[in-house]
C-alpha positions in Angstrom: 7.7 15.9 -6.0 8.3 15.0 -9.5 6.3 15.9 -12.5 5.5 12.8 -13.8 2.9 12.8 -17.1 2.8 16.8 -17.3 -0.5 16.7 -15.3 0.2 15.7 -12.0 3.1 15.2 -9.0 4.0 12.0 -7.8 5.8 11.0 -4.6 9.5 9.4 -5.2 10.8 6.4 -4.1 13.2 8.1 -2.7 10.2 10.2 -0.1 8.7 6.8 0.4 11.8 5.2 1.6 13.2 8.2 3.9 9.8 8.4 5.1 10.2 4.7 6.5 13.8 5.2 7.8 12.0 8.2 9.5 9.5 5.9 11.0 11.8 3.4 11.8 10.2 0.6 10.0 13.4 0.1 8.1 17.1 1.1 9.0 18.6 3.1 6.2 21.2 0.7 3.6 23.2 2.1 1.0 22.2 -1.3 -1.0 18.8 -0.4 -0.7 19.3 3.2 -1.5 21.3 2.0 -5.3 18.1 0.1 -6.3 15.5 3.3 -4.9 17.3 5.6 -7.1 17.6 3.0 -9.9 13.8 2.6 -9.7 13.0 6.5 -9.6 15.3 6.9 -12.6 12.5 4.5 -14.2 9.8 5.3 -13.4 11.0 8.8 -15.1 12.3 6.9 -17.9 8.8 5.3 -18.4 6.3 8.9 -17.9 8.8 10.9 -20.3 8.1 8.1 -23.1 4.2 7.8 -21.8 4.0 11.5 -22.3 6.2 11.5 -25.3 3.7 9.2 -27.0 0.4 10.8 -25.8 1.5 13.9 -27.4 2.6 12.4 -30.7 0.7 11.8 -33.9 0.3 8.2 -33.3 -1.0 8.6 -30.3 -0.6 7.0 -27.0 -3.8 5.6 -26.4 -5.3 4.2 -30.0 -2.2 3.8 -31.8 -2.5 0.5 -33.4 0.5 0.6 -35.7 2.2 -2.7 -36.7 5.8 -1.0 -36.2 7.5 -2.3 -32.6 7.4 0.5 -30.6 10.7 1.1 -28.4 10.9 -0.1 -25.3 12.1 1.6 -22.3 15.4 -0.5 -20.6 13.8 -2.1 -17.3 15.1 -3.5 -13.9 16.4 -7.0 -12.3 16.9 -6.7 -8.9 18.1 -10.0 -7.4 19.6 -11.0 -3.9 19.4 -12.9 -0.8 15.9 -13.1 0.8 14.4 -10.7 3.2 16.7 -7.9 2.1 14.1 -5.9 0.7 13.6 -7.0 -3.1 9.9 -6.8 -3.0 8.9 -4.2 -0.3 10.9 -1.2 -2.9 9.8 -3.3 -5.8 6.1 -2.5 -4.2 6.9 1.1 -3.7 7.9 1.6 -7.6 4.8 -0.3 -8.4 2.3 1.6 -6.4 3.8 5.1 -7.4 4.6 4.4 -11.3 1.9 6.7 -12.6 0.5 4.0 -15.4 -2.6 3.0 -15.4 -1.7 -0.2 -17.5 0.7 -1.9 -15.5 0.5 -5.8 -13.4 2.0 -6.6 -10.6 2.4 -10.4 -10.1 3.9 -13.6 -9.0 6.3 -15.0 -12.1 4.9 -18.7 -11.6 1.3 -17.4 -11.6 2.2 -15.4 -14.3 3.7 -18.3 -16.7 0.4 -20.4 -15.7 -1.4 -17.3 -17.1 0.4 -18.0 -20.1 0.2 -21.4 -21.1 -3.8 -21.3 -20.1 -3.7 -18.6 -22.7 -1.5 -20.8 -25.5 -3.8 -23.3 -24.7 -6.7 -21.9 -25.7 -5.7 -20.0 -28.8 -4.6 -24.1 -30.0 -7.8 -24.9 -29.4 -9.6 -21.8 -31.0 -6.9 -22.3 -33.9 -8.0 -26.0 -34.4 -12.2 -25.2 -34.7 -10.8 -22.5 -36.8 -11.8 -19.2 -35.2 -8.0 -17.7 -35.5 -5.7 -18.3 -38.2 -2.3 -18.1 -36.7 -0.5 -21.2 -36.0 1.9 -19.9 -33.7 0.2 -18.6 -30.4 3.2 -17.2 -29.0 2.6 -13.2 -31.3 -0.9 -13.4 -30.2 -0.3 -14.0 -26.3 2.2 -11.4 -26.4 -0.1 -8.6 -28.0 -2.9 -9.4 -25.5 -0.5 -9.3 -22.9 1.0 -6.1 -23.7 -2.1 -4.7 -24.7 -3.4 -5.2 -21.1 0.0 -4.2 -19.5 3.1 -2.8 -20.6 4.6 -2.5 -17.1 5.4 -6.0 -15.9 6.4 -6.4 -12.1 7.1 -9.7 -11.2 8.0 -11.3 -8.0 10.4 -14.2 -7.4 11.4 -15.0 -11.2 12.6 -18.2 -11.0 12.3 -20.4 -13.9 11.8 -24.5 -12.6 9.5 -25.7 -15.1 10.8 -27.2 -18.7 7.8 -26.1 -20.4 8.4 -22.2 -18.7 11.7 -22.8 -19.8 11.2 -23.4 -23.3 9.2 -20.3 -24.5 10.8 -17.8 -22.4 12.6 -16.8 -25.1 10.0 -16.3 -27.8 7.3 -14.9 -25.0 9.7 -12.4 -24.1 11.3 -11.6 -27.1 7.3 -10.7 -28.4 6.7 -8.6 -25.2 10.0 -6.3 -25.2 8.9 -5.7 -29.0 5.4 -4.6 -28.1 7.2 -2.3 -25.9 6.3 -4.1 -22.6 8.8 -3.4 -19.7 9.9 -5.9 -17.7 10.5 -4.9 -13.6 11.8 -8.0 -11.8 13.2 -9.0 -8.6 14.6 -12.9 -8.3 17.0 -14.8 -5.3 19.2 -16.0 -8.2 21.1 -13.7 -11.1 20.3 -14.4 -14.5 22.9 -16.2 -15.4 21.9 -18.8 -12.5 18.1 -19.1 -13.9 17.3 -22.9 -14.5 20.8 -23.6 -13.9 21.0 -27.7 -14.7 17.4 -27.6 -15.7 16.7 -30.1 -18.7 17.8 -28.7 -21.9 19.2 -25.7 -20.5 21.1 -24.8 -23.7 18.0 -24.4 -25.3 16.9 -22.1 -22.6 20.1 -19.6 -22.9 19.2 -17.5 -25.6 16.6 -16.2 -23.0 18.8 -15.3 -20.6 20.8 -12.7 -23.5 17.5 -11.1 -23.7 16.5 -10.4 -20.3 20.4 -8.6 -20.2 19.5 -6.6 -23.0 16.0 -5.3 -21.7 16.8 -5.2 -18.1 19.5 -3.6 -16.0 20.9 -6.0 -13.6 21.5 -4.7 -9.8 22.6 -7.0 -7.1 20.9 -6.2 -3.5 23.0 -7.8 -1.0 21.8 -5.6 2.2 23.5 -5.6 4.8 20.6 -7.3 7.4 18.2 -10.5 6.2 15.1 -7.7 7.7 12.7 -10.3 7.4 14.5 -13.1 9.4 16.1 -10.0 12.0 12.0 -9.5 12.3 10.8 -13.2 12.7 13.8 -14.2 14.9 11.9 -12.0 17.6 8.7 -13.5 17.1 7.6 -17.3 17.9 6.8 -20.0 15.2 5.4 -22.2 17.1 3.0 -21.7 19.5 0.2 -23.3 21.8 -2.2 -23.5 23.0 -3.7 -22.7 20.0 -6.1 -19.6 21.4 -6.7 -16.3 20.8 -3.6 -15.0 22.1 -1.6 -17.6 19.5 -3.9 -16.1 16.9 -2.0 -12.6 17.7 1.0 -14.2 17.9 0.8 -15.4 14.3 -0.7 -12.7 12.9 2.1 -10.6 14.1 4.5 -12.8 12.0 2.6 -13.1 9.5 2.6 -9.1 9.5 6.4 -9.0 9.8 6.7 -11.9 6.9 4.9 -9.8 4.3 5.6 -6.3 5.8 2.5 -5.8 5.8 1.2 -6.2 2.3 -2.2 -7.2 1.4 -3.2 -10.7 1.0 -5.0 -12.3 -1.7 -6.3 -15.5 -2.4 -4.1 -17.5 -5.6 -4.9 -20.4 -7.5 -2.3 -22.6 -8.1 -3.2 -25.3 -11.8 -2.7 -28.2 -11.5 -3.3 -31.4 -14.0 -6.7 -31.5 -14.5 -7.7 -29.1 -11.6 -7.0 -25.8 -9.4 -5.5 -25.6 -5.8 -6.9 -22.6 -4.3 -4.7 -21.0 -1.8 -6.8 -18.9 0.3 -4.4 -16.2 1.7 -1.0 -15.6 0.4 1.6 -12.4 -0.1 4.9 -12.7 -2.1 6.5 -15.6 -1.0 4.6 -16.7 1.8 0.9 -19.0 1.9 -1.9 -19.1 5.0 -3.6 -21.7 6.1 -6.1 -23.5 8.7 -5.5 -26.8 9.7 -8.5 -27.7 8.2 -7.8 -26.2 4.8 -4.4 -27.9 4.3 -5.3 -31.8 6.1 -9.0 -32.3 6.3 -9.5 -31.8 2.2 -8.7 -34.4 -0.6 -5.3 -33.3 -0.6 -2.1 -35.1 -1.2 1.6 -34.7 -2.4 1.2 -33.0 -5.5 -0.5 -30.4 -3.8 1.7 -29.8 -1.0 4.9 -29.8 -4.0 3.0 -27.0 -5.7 2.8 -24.8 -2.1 6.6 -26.0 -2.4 7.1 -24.9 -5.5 5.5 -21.4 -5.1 5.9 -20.7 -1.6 9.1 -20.3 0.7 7.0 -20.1 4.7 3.8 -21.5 5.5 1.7 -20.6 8.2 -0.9 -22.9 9.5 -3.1 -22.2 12.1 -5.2 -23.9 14.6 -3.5 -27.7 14.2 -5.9 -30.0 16.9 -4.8 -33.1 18.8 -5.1 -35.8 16.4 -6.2 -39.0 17.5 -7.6 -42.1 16.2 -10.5 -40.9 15.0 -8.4 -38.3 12.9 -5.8 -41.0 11.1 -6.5 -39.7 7.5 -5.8 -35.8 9.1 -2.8 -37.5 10.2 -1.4 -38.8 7.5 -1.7 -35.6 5.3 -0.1 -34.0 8.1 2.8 -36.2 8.1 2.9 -35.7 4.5 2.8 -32.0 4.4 5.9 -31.7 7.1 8.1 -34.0 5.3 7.1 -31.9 2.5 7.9 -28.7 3.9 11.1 -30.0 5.4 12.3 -32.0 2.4 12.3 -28.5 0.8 13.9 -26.8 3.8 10.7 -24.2 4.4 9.9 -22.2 7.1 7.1 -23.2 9.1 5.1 -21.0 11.4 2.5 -22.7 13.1 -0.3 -22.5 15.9 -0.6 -25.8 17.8 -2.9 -27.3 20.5 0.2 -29.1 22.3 3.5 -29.7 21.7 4.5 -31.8 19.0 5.5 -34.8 20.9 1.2 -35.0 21.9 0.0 -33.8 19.0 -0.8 -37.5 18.3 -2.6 -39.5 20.8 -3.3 -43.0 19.0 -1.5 -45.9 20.0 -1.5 -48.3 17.0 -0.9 -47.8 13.4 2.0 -47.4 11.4 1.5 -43.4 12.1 2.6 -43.9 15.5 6.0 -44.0 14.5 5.7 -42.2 11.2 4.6 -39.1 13.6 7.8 -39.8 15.7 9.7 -38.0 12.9 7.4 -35.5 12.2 7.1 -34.3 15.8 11.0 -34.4 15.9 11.3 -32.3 12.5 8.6 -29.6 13.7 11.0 -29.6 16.7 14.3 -29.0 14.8 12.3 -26.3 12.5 11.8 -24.2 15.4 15.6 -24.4 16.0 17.7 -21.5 16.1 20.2 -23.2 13.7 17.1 -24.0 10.8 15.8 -20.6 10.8 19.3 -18.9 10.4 19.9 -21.8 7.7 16.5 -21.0 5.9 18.0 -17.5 4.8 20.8 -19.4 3.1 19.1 -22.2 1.7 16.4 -19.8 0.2 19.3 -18.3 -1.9 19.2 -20.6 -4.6 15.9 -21.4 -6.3 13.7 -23.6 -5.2 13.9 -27.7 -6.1 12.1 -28.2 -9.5 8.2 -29.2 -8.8 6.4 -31.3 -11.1 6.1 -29.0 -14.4 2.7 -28.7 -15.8 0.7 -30.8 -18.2 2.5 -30.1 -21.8 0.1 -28.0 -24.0 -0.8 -30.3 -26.8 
């Protein structure tokens, strides 16, 4: 045990990790031992200047000088998928002793933002702050409520993201905020042929300077060695396909909790109901009998890399609008080569029962795609695909 804030003992990464060797949950990887060490050396980094601060005459906790304080040098883990990024970046997170730290998705975390740039315009323009420039202000109330940032999957695809990365992030390291990150791509690779990339660089100098840079390339994709076991598609749709999925979805996420997310779009909110890292939940019912149409199923494209969907019915005349969105979504999901595990109530070739209609044929290629997702050859492929980032999604209204 190590003594972390000079009050109390922590666990390690380290014991967390050879305690799930020990268990056999994960086989031990000298890849994934590098970044465990690299994270206990920070979160040692981070209590010795917590504890230096607490006990100096600024103080730690109502300090409000206007002088940057220093900021301790964080971590960038990047690597293929399913080698582990987030499972020892949730280790760090749960036993870094701060109380003030956030754990979060990057893209949720950049909506965050530019809700929060929007509204100090509009408080600026009835005059109830004086700064024009709402980038200082975010920044404090960011670090302010968190100067631990964990994010998972940074990957920068929107232009307006990609053009106040810089000046967010140059504001945060100088409130002393510590950035914690773990992303498919290196940073060198972020928004690669994105629009106005060269205005975009600058940003990625700054993350090199505030972060050390490790590359996990583990030996075994664990997620995919776990889901190539397990079914992804499966019918009848009963109670013993309800196990089946939950199962995967268990292996998927390695067990972490799920939460609902809210994903903005133009004008409104698309509320994913359950969701962990990189992969999104759903009923039949919540994805293709709602309003729903391609913009949505982009944005689950956009944030998500597997999508589960449970409990998808025969579809029959009656049910042409559910059909369509259906339709939709798989091309979707396919167009942006995603993994797709599913609960059906026949196979895809009588999932759809009408006889007329231009859906007839149009669900000739989806029942021949759900087909070739469940091949051996697409779900190997997925892991390689996944390594780059994903296609860009529509970005997000412009803050006026």
């Amino acid at each position: 045990m190590h003594l972390r804030d000079g009050l109390q003992t922590h666990a390690t990464v380290r014991q967390r990790y050879d305690h799930l060797v020990e268990t056999g949950v994960v086989g031990r990887d000298p890849a994934q031992e590098r970044i465990v060490a690299a994270l206990d050396r920070l979160i040692d980094d981070i209590s010795a200047k917590r504890l230096a601060q607490k006990s100096s005459a600024l103080g730690w906790l109502f300090a409000r000088s206007k002088k940057p304080r220093e900021a301790v040098k964080g971590l960038y883990i990047h690597g293929g998928v399913g080698r582990g990024k987030t499972m020892l970046m949730d280790m760090f997170f749960e036993l870094l002793p701060v109380r003030r730290k956030r754990r979060v998705h990057f893209n949720d975390f950049m909506a965050d933002v530019q809700d929060r740039i929007q509204k100090h315009r509009t408080a600026r323009k009835n005059g109830e702050v004086k700064e024009d420039d709402p980038i200082p202000p975010v920044a404090r109330a960011l670090a302010d409520e968190a100067w631990v940032l964990c994010f998972d999957e940074f990957s920068v695809t929107d232009i307006a993201d990609a053009m106040i990365l810089s000046r967010l992030f140059l504001a945060l390291f100088s409130n002393g905020v510590v950035l914690v990150a773990t992303s498919n791509v290196a940073p060198q690779d972020l928004y690669r042929d994105g629009l106005n990339r060269q205005l975009f660089l600058p940003f990625i100098g700054l993350l090199q300077r505030n972060a050390e840079v490790m590359t996990l390339d583990a030996e075994k994709d664990y997620r995919q060695e776990k889901l190539n076991r397990l079914p992804v598609y499966v019918t009848p749709a009963d109670e013993a396909a309800d196990r089946a999925l939950d199962e995967a979805w268990k292996a998927m996420t390695h067990g972490r909790p799920t939460e609902a997310v809210t994903l903005t779009l133009k004008g409104r909110q698309f509320v994913v109901p359950r969701a962990a890292g990189d992969a999104a939940r759903f009923s039949f019912a919540e994805l293709c009998e709602k309003p729903l149409g391609a913009r949505d199923y982009l944005a689950l494209a956009g944030r998500f890399s597997t999508i589960f969907i449970d409990h998808v019915p025969v579809l029959g005349e009656g049910k042409r609008n559910e059909a369509k969105r259906f339709i939709l979504l798989i091309d979707t999901l396919y167009d942006h080569r995603m993994r797709l595990v599913m609960s059906a109530a026949a196979q895809p070739s009588e999932l759809y029962t009408a006889k007329r209609g231009t859906e007839v044929f149009e669900f000739e290629r989806t029942a021949s795609r759900l087909v070739e997702m469940q091949g051996r050859d697409w779900l190997e492929g997925w892991s390689e695909r996944r390594q780059v980032e994903a296609p860009a999604v529509e970005p997000r209204q412009a803050q006026a």
